[in-house]
C-alpha positions in Angstrom: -72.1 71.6 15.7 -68.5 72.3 16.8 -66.0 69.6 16.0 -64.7 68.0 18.5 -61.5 69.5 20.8 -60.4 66.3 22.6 -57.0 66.3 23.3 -55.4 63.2 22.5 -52.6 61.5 25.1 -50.6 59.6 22.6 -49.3 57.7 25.5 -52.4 56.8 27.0 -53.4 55.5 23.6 -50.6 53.1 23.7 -51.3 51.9 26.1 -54.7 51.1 25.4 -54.0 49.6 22.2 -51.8 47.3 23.8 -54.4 46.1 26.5 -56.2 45.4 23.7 -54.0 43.8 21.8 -52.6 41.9 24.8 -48.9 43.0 24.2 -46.2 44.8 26.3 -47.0 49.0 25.2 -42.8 48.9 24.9 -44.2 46.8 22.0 -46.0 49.4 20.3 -44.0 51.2 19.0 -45.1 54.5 16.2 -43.7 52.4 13.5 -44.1 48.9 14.2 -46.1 47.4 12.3 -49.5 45.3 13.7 -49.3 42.3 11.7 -46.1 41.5 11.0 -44.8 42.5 14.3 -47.5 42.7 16.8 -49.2 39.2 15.4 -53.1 41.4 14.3 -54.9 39.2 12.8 -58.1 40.8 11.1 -60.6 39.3 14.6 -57.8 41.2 16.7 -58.2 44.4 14.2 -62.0 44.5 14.4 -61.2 44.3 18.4 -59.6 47.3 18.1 -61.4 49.4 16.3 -64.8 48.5 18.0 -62.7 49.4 21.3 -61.2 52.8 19.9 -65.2 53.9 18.5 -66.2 53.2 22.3 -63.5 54.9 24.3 -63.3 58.0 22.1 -66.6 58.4 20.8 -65.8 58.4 16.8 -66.5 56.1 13.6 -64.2 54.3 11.9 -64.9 53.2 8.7 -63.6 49.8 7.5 -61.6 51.1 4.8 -60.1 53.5 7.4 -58.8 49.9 9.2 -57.5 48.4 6.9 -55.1 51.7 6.5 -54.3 51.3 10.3 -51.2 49.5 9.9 -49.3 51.0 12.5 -49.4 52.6 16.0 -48.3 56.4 14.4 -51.3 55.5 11.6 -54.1 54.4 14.7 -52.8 58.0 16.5 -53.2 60.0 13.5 -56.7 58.5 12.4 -58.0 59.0 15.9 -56.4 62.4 16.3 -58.1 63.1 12.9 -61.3 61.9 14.1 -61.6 63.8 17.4 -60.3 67.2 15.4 -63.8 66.3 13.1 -61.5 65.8 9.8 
């Protein structure tokens, strides 16, 4: 089966993320960091992934989660994921 080819809008993921997370997407930036900066609590976190496995059609493990500390991290993982790495 080929691996998927789904080009990935950095900006639209953003954006998402931040309607999910309920913050302004000026807030998320590539290197800020969720919980210290953006207030993710591990409830928030699960939120997130759940949402990203829906709108993109992957699997995120838990482990993988736990290494999503920051926007730039989240991009690369879901990049990753839609490239079938």
């Amino acid at each position: 089966m080929p691996a998927n080819t789904q080009t990935l809008d950095p900006e639209d993921l953003r954006q998402f993320v931040a309607d999910v997370l309920d913050v302004d997407p000026e807030n998320v930036t590539d290197d800020a960091h969720f919980v210290a900066e953006l207030g993710v609590d591990s409830l928030k976190a699960l939120e997130v992934l759940v949402a990203l496995e829906r709108k993109y059609q992957i699997k995120i493990s838990e482990d993988e989660v736990r290494d999503m500390t920051t926007f730039a991290e989240v991009r690369d993982l879901v990049q990753g994921k839609l490239d079938g790495e």
